[in-house]
C-alpha positions in Angstrom: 144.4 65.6 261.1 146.9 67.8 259.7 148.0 70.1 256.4 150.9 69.1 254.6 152.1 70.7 251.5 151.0 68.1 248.2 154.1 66.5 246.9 154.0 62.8 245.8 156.4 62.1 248.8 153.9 63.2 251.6 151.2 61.5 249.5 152.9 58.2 249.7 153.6 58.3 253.8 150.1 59.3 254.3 148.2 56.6 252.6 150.4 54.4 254.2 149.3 55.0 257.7 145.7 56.4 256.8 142.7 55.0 258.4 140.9 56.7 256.7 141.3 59.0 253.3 138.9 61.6 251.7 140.0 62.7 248.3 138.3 66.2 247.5 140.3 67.8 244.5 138.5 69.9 242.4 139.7 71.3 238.8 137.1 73.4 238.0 136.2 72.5 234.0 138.9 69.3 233.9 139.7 66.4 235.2 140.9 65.5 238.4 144.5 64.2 238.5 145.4 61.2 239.9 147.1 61.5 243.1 146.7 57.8 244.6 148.1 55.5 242.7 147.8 51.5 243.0 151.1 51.2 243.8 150.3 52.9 246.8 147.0 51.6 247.5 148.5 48.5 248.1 150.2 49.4 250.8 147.5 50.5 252.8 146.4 48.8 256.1 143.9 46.3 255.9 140.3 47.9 256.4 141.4 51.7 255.7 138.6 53.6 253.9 138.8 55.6 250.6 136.3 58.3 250.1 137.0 59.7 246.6 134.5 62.9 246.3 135.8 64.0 243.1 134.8 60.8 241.7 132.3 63.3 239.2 135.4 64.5 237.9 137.0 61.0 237.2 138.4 60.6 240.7 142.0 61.1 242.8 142.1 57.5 243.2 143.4 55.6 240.0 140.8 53.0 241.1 137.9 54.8 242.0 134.8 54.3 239.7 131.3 55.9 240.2 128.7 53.5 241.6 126.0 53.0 239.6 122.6 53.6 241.2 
């Protein structure tokens, strides 16, 4: 794991070679931007995990949808 400063760049190299990704981005009041595109979800490795916990917020994934209970 490591901290990288947010630019779309960074975003881009890191879903690429993520295993695994956790989207926490919190705007307290608004909506959460979009900061994974599916543009970039497709080039993720076969089996690599999205956890979007903003999803309550609309989500950081352009895909993510809240799962109905």
């Amino acid at each position: 794991m490591r901290t990288l400063p947010l630019s779309a760049h960074a975003v881009e190299e890191e879903v690429r070679d993520a295993d695994m990704i956790i989207g926490a981005v919190l705007v307290p009041g608004g909506r959460t931007p979009i900061l994974i595109n599916r543009g970039m979800l497709k080039t993720m490795k076969r089996g690599s995990v999205i956890v979007d916990v903003s999803i309550d917020q609309g989500g950081c994934v352009e895909t993510s949808r809240p799962n109905d209970p």
